[in-house]
Residue frames as a rotation matrix with the C-alpha (Angstrom) as fourth column:
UNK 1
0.890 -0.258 -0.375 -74.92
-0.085 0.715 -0.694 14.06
0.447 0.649 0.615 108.04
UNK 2
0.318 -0.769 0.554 -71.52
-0.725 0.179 0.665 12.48
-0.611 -0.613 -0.501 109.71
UNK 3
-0.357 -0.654 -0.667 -69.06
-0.786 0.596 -0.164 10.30
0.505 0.466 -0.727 108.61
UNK 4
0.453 0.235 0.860 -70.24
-0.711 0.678 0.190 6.81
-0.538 -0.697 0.474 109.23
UNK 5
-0.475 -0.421 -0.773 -68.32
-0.767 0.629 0.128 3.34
0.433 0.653 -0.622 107.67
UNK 6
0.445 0.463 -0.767 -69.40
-0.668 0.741 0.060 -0.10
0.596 0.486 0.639 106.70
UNK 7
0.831 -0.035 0.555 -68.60
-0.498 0.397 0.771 -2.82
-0.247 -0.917 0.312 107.97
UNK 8
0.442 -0.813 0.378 -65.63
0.895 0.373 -0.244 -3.83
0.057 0.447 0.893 106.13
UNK 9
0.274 -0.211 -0.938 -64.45
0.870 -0.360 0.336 0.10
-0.409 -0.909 0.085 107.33
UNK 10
-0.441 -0.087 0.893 -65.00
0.687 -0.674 0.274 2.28
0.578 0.734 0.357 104.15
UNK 11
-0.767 0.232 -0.598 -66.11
0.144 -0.846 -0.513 5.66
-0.626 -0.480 0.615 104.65
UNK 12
-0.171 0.950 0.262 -69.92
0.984 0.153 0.087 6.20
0.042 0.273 -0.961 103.92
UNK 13
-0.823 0.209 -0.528 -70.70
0.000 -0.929 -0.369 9.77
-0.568 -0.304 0.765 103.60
UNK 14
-0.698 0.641 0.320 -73.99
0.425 0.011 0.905 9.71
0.577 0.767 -0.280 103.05
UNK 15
-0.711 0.620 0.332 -77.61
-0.692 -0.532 -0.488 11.50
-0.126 -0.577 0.807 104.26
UNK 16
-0.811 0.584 -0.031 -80.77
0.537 0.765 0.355 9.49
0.232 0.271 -0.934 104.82
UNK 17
-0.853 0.520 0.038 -83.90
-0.471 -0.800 0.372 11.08
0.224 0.300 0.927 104.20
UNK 18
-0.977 0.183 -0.106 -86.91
0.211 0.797 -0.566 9.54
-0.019 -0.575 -0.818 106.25
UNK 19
-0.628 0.718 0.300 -90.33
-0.600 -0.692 0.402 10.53
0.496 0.073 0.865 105.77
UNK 20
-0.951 0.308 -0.001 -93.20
0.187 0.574 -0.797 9.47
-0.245 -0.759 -0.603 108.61
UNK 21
-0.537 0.842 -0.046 -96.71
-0.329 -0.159 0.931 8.59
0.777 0.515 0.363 107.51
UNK 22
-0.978 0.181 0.106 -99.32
-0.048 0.299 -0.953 8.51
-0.204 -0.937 -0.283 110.37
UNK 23
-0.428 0.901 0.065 -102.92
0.478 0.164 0.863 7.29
0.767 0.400 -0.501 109.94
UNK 24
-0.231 0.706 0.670 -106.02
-0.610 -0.641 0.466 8.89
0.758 -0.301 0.578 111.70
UNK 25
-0.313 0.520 0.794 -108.98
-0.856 0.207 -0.473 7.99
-0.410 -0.829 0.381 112.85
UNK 26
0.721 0.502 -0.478 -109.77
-0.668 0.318 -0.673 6.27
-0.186 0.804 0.564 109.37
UNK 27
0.199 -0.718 0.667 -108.03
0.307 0.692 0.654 3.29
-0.931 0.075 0.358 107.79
UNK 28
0.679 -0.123 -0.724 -105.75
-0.479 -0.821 -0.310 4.64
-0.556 0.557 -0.617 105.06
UNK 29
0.589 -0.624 0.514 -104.02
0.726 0.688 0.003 3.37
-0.355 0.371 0.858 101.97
UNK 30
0.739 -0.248 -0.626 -100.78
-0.327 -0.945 -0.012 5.57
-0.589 0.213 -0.780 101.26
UNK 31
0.712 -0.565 0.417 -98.18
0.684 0.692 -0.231 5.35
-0.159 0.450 0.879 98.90
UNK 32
0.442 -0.461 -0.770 -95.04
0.396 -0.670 0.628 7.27
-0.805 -0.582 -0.113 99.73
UNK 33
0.703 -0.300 0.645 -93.06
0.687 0.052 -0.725 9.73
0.184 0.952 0.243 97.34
UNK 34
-0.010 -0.755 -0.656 -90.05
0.285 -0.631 0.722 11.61
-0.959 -0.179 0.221 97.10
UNK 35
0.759 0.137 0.637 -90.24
0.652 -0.167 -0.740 13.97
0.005 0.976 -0.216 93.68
UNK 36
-0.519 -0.832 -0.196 -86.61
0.538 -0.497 0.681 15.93
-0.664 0.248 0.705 92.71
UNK 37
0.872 0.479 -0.096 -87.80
0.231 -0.577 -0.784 19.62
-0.431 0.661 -0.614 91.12
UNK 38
-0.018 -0.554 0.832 -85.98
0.887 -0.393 -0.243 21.02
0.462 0.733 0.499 88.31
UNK 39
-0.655 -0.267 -0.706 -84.88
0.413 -0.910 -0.039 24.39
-0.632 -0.317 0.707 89.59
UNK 40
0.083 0.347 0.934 -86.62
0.994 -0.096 -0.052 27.21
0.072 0.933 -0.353 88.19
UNK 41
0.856 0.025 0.516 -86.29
0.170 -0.957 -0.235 30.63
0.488 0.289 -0.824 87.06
UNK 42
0.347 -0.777 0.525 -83.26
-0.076 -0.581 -0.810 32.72
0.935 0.241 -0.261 88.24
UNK 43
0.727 0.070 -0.683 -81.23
0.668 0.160 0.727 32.02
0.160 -0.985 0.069 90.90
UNK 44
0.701 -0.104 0.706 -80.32
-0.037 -0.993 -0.109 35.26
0.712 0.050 -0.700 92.37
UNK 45
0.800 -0.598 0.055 -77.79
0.039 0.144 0.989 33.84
-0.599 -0.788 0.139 94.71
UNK 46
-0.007 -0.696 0.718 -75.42
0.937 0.246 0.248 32.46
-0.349 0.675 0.650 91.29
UNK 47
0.191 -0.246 -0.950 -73.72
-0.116 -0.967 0.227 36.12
-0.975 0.067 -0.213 90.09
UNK 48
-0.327 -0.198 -0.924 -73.34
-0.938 -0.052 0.343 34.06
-0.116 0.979 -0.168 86.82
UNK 49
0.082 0.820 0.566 -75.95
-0.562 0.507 -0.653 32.47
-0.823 -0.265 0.502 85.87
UNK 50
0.552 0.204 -0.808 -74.82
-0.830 0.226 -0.510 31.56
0.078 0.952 0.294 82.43
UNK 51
-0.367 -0.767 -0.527 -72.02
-0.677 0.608 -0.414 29.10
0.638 0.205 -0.742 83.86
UNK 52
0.157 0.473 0.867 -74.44
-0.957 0.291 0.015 27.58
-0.245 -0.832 0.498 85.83
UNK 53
-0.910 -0.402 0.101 -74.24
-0.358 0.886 0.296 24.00
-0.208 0.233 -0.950 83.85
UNK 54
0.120 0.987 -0.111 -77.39
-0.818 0.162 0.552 21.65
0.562 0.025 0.826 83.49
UNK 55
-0.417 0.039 0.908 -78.50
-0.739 0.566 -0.364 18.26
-0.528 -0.823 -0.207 85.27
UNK 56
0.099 0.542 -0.835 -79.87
-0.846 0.488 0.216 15.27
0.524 0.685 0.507 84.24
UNK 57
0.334 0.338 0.880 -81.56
-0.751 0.660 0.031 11.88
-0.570 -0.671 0.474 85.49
UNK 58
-0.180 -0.024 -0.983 -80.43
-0.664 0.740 0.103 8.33
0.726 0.672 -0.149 84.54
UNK 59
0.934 0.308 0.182 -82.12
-0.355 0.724 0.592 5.28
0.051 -0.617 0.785 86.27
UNK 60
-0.578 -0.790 -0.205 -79.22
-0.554 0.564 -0.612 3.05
0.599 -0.240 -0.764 87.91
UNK 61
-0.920 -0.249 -0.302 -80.45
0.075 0.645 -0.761 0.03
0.384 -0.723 -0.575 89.18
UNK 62
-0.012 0.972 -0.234 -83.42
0.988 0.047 0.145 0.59
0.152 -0.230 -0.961 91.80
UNK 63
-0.039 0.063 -0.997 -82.32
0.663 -0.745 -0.073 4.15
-0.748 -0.664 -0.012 92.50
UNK 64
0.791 0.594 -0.150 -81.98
0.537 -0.790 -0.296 7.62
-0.294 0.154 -0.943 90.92
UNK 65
-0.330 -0.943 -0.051 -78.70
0.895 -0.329 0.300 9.02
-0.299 0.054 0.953 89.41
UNK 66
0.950 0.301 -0.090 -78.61
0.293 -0.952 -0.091 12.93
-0.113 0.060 -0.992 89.47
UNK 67
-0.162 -0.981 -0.109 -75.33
0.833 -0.195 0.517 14.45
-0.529 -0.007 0.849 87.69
UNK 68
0.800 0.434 -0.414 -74.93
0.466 -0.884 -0.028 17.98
-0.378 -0.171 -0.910 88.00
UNK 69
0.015 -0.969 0.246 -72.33
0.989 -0.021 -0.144 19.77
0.145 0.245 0.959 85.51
UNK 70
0.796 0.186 -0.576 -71.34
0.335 -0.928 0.163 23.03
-0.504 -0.323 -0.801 86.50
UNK 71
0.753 -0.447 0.483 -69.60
0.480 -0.130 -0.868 24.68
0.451 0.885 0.117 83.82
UNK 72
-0.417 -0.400 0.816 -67.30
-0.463 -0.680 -0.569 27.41
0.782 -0.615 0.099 86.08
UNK 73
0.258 -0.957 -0.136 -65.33
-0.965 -0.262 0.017 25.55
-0.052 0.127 -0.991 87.95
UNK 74
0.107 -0.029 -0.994 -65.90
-0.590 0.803 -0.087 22.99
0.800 0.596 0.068 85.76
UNK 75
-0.910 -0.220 0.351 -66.91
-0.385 0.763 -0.520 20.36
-0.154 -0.608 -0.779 88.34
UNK 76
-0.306 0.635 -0.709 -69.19
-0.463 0.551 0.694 17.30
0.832 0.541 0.125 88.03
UNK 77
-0.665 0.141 0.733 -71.25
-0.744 -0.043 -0.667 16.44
-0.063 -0.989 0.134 91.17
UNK 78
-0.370 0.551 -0.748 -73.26
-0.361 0.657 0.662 12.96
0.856 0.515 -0.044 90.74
UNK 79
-0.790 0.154 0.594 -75.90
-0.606 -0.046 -0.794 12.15
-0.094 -0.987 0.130 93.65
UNK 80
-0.856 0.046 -0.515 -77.39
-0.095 0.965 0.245 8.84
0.508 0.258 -0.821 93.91
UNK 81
-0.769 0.167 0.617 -80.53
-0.630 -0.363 -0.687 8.38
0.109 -0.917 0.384 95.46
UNK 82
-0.510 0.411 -0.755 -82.34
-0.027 0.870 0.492 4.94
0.860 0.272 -0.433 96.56
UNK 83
0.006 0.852 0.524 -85.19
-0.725 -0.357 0.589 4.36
0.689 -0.383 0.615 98.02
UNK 84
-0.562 -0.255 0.787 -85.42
-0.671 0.697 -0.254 1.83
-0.483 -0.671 -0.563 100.89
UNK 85
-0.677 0.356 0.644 -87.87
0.560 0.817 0.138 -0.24
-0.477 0.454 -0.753 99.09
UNK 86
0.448 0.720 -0.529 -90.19
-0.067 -0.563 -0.824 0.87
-0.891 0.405 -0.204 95.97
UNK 87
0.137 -0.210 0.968 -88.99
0.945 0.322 -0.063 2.13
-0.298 0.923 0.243 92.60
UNK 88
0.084 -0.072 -0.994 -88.09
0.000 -0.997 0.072 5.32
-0.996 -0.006 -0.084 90.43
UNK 89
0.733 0.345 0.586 -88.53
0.581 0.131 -0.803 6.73
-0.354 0.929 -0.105 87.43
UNK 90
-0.341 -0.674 0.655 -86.60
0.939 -0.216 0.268 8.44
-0.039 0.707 0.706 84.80
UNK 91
0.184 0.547 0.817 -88.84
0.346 -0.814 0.467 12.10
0.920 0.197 -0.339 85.90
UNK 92
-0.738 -0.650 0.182 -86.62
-0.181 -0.069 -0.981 12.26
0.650 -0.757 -0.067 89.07
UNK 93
0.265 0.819 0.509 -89.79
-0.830 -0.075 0.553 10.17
0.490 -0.569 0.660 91.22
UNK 94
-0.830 -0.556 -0.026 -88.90
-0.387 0.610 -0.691 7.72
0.401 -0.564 -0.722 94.00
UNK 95
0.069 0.993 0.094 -92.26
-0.804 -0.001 0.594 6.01
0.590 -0.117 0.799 94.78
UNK 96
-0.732 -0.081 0.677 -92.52
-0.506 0.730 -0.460 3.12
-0.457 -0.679 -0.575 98.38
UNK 97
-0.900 0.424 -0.105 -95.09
0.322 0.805 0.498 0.63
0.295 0.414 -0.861 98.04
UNK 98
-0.220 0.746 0.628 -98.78
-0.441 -0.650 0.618 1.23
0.870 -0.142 0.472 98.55
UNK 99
-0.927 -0.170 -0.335 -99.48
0.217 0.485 -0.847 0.23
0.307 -0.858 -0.412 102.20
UNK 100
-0.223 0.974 0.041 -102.36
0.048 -0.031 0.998 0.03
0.974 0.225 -0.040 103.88
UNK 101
-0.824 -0.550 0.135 -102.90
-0.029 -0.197 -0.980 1.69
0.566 -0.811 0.147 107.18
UNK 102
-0.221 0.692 -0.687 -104.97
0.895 0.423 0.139 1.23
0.387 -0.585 -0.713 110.30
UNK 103
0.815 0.450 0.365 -105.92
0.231 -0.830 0.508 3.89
0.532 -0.330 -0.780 112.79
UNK 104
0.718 -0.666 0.203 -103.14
-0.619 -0.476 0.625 5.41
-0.319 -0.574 -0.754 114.31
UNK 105
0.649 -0.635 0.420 -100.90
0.675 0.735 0.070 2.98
-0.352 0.238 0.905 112.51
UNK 106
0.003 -0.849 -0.528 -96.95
-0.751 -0.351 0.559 4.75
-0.660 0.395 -0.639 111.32
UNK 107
0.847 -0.149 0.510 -95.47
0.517 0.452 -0.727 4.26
-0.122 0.879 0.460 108.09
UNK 108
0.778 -0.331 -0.534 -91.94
-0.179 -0.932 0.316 4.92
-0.602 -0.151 -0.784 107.51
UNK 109
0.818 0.202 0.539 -90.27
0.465 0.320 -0.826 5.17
-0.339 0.926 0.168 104.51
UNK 110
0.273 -0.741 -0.613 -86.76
0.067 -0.621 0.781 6.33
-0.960 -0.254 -0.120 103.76
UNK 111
0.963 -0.039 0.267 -84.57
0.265 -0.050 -0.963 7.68
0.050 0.998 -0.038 100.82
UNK 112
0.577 -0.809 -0.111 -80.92
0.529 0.266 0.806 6.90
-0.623 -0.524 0.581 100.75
UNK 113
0.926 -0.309 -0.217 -78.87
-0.363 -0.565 -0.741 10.08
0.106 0.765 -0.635 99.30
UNK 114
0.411 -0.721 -0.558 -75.34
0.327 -0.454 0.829 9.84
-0.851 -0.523 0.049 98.53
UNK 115
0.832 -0.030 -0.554 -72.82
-0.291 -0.874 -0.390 11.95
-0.472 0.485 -0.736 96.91
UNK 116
0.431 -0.887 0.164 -69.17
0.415 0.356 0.837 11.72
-0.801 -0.293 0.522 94.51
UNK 117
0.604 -0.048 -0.796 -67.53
-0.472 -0.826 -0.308 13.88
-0.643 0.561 -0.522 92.54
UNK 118
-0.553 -0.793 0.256 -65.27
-0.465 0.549 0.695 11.08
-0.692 0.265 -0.672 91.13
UNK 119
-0.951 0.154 -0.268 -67.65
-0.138 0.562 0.815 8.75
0.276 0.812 -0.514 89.39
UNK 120
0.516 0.831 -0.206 -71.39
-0.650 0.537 0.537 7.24
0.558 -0.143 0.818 88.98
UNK 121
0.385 0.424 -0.820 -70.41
-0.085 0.901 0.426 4.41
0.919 -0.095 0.383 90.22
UNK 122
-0.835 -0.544 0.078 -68.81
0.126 -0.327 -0.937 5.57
0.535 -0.773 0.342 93.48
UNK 123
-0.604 0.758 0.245 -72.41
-0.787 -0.617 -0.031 7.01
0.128 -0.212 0.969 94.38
UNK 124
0.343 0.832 -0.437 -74.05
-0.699 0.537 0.472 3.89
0.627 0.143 0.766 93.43
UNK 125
-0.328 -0.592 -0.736 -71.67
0.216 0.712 -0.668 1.84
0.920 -0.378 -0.106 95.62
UNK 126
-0.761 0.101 0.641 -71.90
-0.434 -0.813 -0.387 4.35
0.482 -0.573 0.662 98.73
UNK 127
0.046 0.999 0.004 -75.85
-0.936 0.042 0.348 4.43
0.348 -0.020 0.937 98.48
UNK 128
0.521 0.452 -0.724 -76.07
-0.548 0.828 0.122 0.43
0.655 0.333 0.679 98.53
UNK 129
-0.485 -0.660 -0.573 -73.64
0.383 0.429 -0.818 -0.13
0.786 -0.617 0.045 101.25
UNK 130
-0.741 0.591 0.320 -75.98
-0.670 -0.620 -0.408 2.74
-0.043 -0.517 0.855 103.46
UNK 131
0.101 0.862 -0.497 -78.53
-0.704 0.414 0.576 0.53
0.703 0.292 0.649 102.69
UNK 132
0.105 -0.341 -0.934 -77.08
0.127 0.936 -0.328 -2.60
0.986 -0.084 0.141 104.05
């Protein structure tokens, strides 16, 4: 990830997640996904696990809003994440269209992340300028 800016010369800090779909020998219909897990069990890295905070999805638009509260040191981390084309759900799923591949035909299919500790709507800005 690098610092890249728009074209009007904000600063984008954002990551783009790309995922390549290659057909066989066979014609193939695929429909890409991108699925956000819920942590589980103990994470033995966090020396205090009780101030760990919690998370939670909220649709925004076509993308994915992920805001993360960590109780200790008290900070709010919100991380936006839109698909190039498709849809998402409210179960942290990012789903492309179904496509229909030839033999050896490529499918590629990205998922714009970004980040902002300031606001939702920083993130959603960000994300939608990457995009452009």
């Amino acid at each position: 990830m690098g610092r890249a800016h728009d074209s009007e010369g904000k600063e984008i800090n954002i990551a783009v997640l790309q995922l390549r779909i290659q057909s066989g020998t066979n014609t193939d219909t695929v429909r890409p996904e991108f699925l956000l897990i819920s942590p589980r069990g103990r994470n033995k890295e966090n020396p205090y696990p009780h101030l760990a905070g919690r998370r939670r999805y909220s649709l925004q638009e076509k993308g994915l809003l992920l805001t993360t509260l960590h109780r200790f040191p008290r900070q709010v981390l919100h991380t936006f994440f839109l698909p190039s084309n498709g849809e998402s759900n409210n179960k942290g799923k990012l789903t492309g269209p179904q496509v229909m591949l030839s033999p050896g035909e490529e499918l590629t299919w990205s998922v714009i992340v970004s980040f902002s500790a300031d606001c939702k709507k920083d993130a959603v800005e960000k994300a939608y300028r990457g995009l452009q």
